[in-house]
C-alpha positions as CSV (number, residue, x, y, z in Angstrom):
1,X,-39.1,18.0,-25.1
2,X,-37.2,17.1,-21.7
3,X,-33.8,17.5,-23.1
4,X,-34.2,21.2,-24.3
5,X,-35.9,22.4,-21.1
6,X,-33.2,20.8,-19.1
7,X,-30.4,22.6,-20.4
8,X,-29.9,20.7,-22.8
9,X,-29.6,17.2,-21.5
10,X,-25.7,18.5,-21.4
11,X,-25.4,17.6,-18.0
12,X,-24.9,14.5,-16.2
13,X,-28.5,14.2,-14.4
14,X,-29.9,15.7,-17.7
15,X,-28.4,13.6,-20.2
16,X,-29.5,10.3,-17.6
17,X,-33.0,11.7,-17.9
18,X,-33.1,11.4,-21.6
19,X,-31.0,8.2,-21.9
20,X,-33.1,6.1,-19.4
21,X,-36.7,8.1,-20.7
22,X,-35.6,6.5,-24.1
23,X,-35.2,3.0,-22.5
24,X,-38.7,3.6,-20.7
25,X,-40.8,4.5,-23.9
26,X,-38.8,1.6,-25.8
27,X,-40.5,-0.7,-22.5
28,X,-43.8,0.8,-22.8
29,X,-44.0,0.3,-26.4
30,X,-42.6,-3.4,-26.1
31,X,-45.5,-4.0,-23.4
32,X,-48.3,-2.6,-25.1
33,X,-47.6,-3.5,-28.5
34,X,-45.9,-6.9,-28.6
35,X,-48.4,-8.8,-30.5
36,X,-48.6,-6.5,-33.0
37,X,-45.3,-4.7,-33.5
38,X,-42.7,-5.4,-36.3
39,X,-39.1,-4.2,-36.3
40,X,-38.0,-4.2,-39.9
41,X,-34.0,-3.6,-40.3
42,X,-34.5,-1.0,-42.9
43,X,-31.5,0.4,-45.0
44,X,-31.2,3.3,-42.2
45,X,-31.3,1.1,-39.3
46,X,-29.1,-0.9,-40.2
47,X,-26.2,1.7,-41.2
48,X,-27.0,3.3,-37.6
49,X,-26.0,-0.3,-36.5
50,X,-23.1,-0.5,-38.1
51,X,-21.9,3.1,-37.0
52,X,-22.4,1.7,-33.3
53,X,-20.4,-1.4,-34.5
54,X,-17.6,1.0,-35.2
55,X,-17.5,2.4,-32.2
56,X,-17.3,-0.5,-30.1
57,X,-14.9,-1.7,-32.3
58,X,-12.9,1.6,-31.3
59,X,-13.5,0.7,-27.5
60,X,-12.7,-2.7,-28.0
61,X,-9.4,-2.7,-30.0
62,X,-7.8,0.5,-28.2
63,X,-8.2,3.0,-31.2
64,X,-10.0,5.6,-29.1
65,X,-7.6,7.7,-27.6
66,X,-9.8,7.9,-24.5
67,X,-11.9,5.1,-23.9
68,X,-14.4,6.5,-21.1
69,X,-15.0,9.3,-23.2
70,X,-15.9,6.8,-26.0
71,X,-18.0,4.8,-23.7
72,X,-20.0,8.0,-22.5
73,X,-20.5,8.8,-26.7
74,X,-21.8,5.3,-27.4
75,X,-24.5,5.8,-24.4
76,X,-25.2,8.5,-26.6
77,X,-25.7,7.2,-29.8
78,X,-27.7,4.1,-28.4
79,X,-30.6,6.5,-26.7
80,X,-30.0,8.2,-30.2
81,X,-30.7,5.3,-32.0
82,X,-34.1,4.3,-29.9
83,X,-35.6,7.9,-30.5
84,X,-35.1,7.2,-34.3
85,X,-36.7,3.5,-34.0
86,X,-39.1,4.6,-31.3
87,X,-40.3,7.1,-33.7
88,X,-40.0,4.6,-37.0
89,X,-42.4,2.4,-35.1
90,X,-45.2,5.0,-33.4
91,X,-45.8,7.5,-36.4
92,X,-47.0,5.3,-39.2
93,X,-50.1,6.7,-39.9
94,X,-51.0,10.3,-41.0
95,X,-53.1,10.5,-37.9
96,X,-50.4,9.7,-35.4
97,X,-48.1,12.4,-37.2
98,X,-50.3,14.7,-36.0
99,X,-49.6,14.5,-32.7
100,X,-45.6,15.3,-33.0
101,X,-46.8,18.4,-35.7
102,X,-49.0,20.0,-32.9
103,X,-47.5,19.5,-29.9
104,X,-44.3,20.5,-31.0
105,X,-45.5,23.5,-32.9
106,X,-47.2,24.4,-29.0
107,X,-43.9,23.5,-27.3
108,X,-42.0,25.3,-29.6
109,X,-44.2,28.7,-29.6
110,X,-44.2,28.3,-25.5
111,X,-40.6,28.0,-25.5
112,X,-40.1,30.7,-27.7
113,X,-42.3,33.0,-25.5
114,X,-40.4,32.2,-22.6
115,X,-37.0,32.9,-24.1
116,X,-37.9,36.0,-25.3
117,X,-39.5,37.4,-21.4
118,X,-36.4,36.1,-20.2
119,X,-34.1,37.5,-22.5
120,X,-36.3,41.4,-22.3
121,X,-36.7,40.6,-18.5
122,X,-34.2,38.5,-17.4
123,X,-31.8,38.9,-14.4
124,X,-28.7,37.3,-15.9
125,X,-29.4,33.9,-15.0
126,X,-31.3,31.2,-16.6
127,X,-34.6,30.5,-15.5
128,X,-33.9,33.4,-13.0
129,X,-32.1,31.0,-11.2
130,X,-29.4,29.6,-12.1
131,X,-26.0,31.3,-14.1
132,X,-24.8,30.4,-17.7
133,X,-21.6,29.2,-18.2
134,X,-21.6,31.8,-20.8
135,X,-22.0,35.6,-21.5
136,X,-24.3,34.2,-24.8
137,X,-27.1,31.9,-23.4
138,X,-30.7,31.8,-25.0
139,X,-33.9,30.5,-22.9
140,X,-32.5,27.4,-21.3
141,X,-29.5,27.0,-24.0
142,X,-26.4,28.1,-22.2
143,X,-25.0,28.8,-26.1
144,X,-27.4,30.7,-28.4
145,X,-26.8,28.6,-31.7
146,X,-27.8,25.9,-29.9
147,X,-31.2,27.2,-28.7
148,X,-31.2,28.1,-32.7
149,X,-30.4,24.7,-34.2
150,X,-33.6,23.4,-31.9
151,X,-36.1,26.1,-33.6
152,X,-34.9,25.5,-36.7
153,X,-36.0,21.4,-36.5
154,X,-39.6,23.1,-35.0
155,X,-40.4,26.2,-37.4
156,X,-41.0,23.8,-40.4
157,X,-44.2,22.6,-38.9
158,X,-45.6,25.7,-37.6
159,X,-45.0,26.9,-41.2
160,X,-46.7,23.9,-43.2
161,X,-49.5,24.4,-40.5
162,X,-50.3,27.6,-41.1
163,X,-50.6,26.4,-44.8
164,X,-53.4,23.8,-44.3
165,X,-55.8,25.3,-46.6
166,X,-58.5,22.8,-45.3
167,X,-58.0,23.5,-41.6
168,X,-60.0,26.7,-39.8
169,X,-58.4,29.8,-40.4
170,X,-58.2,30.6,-36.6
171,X,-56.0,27.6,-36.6
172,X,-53.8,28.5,-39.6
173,X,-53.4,32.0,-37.8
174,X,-52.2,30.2,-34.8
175,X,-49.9,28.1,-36.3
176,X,-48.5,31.0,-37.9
177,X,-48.5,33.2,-34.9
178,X,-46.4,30.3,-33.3
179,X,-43.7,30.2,-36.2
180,X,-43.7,33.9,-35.9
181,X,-42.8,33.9,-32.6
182,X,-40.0,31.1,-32.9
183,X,-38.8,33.3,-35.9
184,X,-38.5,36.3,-34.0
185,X,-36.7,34.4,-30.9
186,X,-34.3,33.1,-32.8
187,X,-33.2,36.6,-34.3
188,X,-33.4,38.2,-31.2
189,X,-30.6,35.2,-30.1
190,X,-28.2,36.9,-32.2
191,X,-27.0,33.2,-33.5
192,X,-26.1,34.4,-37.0
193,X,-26.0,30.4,-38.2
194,X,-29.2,30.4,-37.4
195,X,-30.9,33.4,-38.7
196,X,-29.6,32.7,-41.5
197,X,-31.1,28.9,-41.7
198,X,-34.5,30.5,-40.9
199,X,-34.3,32.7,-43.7
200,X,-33.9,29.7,-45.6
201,X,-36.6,27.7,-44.4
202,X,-38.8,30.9,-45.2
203,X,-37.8,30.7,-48.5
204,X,-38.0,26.8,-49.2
205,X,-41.5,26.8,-47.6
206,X,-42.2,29.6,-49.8
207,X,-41.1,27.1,-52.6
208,X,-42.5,23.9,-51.4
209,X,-46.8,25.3,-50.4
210,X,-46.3,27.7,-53.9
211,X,-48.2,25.6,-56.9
212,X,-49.1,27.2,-59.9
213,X,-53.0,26.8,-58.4
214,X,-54.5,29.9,-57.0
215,X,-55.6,28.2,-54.0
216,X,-51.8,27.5,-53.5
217,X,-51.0,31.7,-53.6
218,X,-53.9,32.1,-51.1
219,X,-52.3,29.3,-48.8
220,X,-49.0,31.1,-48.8
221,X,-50.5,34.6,-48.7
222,X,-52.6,33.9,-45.6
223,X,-49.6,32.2,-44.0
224,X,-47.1,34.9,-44.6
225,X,-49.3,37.8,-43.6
226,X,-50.2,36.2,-40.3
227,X,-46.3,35.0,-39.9
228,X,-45.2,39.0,-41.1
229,X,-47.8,40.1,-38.5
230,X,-46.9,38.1,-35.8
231,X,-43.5,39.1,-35.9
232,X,-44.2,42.9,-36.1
233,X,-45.8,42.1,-32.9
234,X,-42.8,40.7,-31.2
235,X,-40.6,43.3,-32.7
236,X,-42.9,46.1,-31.1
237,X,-43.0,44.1,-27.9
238,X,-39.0,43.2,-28.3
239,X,-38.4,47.0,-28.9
240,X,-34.6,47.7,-29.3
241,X,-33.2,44.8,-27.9
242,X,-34.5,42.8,-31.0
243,X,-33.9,45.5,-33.3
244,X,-30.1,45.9,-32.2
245,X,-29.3,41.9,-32.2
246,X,-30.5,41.6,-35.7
247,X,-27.7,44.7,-37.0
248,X,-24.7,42.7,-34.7
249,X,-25.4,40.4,-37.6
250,X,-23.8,42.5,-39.9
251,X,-20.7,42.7,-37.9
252,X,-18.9,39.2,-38.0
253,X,-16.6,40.2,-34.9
254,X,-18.7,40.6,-33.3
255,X,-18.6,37.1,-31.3
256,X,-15.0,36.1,-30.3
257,X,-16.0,32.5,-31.7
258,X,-15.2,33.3,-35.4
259,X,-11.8,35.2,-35.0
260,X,-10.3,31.4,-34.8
261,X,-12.6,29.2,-36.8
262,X,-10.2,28.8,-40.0
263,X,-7.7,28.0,-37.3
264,X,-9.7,25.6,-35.6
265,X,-10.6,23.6,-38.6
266,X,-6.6,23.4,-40.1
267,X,-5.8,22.3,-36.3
268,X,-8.7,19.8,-36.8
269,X,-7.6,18.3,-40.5
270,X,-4.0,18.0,-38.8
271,X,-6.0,15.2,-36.5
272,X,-7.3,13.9,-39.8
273,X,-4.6,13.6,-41.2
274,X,-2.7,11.2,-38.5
275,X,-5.5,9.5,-38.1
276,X,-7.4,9.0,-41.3
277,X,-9.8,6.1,-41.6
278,X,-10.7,5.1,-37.8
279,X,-10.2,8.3,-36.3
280,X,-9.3,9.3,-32.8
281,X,-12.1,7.7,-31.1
282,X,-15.8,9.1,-30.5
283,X,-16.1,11.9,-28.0
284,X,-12.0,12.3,-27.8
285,X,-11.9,16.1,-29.6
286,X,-11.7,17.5,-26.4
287,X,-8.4,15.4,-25.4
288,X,-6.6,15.3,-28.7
289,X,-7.0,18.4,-30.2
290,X,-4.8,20.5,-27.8
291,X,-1.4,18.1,-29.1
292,X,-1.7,19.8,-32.6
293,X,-3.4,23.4,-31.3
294,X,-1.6,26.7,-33.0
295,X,-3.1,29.1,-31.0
296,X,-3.4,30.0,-27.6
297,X,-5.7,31.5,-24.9
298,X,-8.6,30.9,-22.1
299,X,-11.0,29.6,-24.3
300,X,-11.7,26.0,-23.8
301,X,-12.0,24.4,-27.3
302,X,-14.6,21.4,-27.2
303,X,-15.7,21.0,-30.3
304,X,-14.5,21.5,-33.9
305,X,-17.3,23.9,-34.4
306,X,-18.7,21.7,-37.2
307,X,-20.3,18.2,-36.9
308,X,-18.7,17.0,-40.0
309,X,-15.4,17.9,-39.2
310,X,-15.8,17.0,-35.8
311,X,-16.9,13.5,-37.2
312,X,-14.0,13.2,-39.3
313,X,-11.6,13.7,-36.8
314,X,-13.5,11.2,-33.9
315,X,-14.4,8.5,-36.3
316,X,-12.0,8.9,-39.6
317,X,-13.3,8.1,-43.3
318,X,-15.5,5.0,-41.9
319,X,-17.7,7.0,-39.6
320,X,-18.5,10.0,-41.4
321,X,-19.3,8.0,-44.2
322,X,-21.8,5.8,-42.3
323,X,-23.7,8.8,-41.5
324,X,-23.4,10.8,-44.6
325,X,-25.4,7.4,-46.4
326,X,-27.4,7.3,-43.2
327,X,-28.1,11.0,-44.0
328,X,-28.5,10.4,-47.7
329,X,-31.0,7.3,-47.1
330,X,-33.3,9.2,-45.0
331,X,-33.7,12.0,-47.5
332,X,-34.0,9.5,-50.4
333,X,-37.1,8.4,-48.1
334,X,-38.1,11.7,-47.5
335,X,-38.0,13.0,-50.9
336,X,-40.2,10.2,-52.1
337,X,-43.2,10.7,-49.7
338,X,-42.4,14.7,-50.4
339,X,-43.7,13.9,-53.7
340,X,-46.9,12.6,-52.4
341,X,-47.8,15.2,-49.8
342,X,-45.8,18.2,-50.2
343,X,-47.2,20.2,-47.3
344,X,-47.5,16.9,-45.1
345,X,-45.7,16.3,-41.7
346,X,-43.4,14.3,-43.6
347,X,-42.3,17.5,-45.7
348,X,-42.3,19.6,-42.2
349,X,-39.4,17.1,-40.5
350,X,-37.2,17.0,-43.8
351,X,-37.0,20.8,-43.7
352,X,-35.7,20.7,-40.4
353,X,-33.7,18.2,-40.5
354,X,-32.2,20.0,-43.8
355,X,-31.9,23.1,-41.9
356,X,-30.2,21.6,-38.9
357,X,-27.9,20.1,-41.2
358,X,-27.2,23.3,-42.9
359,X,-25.9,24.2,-39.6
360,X,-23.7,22.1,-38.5
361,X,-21.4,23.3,-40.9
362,X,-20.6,26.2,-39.0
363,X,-21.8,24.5,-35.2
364,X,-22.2,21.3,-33.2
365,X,-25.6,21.0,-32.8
366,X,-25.6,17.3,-33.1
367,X,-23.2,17.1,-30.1
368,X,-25.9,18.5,-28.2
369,X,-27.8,15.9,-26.6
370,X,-31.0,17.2,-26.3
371,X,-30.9,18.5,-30.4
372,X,-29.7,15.5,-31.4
373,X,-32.5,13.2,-30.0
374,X,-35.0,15.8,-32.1
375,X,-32.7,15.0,-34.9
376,X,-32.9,11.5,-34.7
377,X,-36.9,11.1,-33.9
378,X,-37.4,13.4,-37.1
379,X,-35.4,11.0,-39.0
380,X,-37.2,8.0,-37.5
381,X,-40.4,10.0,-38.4
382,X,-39.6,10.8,-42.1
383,X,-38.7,6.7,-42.3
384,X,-42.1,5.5,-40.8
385,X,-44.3,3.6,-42.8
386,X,-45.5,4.8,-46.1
387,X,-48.0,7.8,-46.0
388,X,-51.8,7.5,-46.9
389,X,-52.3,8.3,-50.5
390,X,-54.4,11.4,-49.6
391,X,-52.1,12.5,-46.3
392,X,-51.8,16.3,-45.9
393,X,-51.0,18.1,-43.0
394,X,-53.5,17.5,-40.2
């Protein structure tokens, strides 16, 4: 929850924060669990493994086309690959899935809140403080899709919340009030990607809490009338600002960024191509991709605009198909327990990790520090130990 409020983590002091807090929690949990704890090297795991091996092997026989760069990534990918054990190793009971279901439902709603004041009420700076390095910045995301891509790994579980047909119905309305909220924000963003994944969500939790049972249509009708009520709220409260983000959806130049996306990704397969199976090294897309650019202007092109191409290009055939099995292995998990407990936590973290997936076809969320440490700890979650026979969402 460190990473998003600080920017990111897409700083230097930021990104230290959330690479040494992963080594800290790793030493707490070695201290206060060593009798009892066992690390199982797990299909997942040890693909993550592998995909580090990769790119040491990068470093280590010259491949990357900018080793410092590469070294910088793989610091990355290691605090990456704690949050996913870390969280394999504390959330292996229903009751400790609780805790990551409420308190990011709470951080989620709070951050919402505070995006939207600041947005209505802001002064052009973020946190009233300090400027953007863009025009486009969202609560303390200096690029709205980003902001997005976080909501969409948190609105799963204030959805499957508000469906707990067991749980007090002031708690159900809260839960939904809190997706409402994060709903609204993320519209009022104007990150089209994302509204778009939301919409989705909607409709797959809409799918997922729907059984043929009529206790199931009361579960979904109580959730969507407080969710549809909530976010009448924030509309009225939002007034026209929310109202005219949502129509610049309709108009796709209406951000700069998509006028050279087609461009960007021939440019990108042009890398591929050179440089098929290894790729140009982890975190070099910023240094090679101007040698083959067909277009010109101010704009500083960092990323590929989409993680899987972006992949491709760093890490070749090998490393993209690492993580698509890594990918594939933690939804063959996931689907399994699904079956069990369909509105569980469990079901809550595949839906957003399916929805920041969606995403990163058309972004790079998962070159955003802070986004891809949520990323990873819902992976880690969905892989825990097997769920209680009876586990719902609690």
């Amino acid at each position: 929850m460190a990473g998003p409020l600080c920017f990111g983590a897409l700083e230097p002091w930021s990104l230290l924060l959330l690479e040494v807090g992963s080594v800290v929690v790793l030493l707490l949990w070695i201290v206060l669990c060593w009798r009892s704890a066992r690390v199982r090297l797990d299909p997942p795991t040890i693909v993550l493994l592998l995909f580090g091996c990769l790119i040491v092997f990068q470093i280590w026989t010259g491949a990357s086309a900018y080793t410092y760069a590469s070294q910088q990534e793989l610091l990355k990918i290691a605090a990456y690959f704690l949050c996913f054990l870390l969280a394999r190793q504390l959330f292996l009971t229903s009751w400790t899935r609780r805790l990551p279901a409420a308190s990011l439902t709470i951080f989620g709603a709070l951050l919402a809140t505070f995006s939207v004041v600041q947005k209505l009420q802001g002064n052009g700076l973020i946190y009233w403080l300090r400027a953007s390095s863009t025009p486009t910045f969202f609560g303390p995301y200096a690029n709205k899709n980003h902001y997005a891509g976080l909501l969409e790994m948190i609105i799963p579980f204030a959805l499957l919340g508000a469906a707990r047909l067991n749980a007090p119905r002031s708690q159900r309305v809260l839960f939904a009030f809190s997706a409402s909220v994060m709903i609204a924000s993320v519209f009022l963003s104007g990150s089209r990607s994302g509204s778009a994944v939301v919409f989705f969500e909607i409709i797959a939790f809409v799918v997922i809490v729907m059984p043929a049972s009529r206790a199931g249509r009361i579960r979904v009708a109580s959730a969507l009338l407080a969710t549809v009520f909530g976010i009448a709220l924030v509309i009225w409260i939002a007034g026209g600002a929310l109202i005219d983000q949502a129509a610049a959806l309709h108009d796709p130049m209406a951000d700069a960024s998509v006028i050279n996306r087609r461009q960007l990704t021939r440019d990108s397969l042009e890398l591929v191509r050179q440089r098929p199976i290894l790729g140009w090294g982890l975190g070099t897309f910023l240094t090679v991709y101007p040698q083959v650019s067909t277009w010109y202007g101010d704009s500083l092109v960092n990323a590929a605009h989409d993680d899987y191409l972006q992949l491709l290009v760093e890490t070749g055939a090998a490393g993209l198909g690492l993580m698509l099995i890594f990918v594939g292995l933690v939804l063959h998990v996931g689907i399994r327990r699904f079956s069990r407990a369909p509105t569980g936590v469990v079901s809550a973290a595949i839906l957003g990790c399916c929805g920041l997936l969606l995403h990163s076809f058309s972004d790079f969320n998962l070159h955003v520090p802070a986004n891809a440490a949520m990323f990873f700890s819902l992976c880690g979650l969905i892989c825990a130990a097997q769920p209680d026979r009876n586990e719902s969402f609690q």
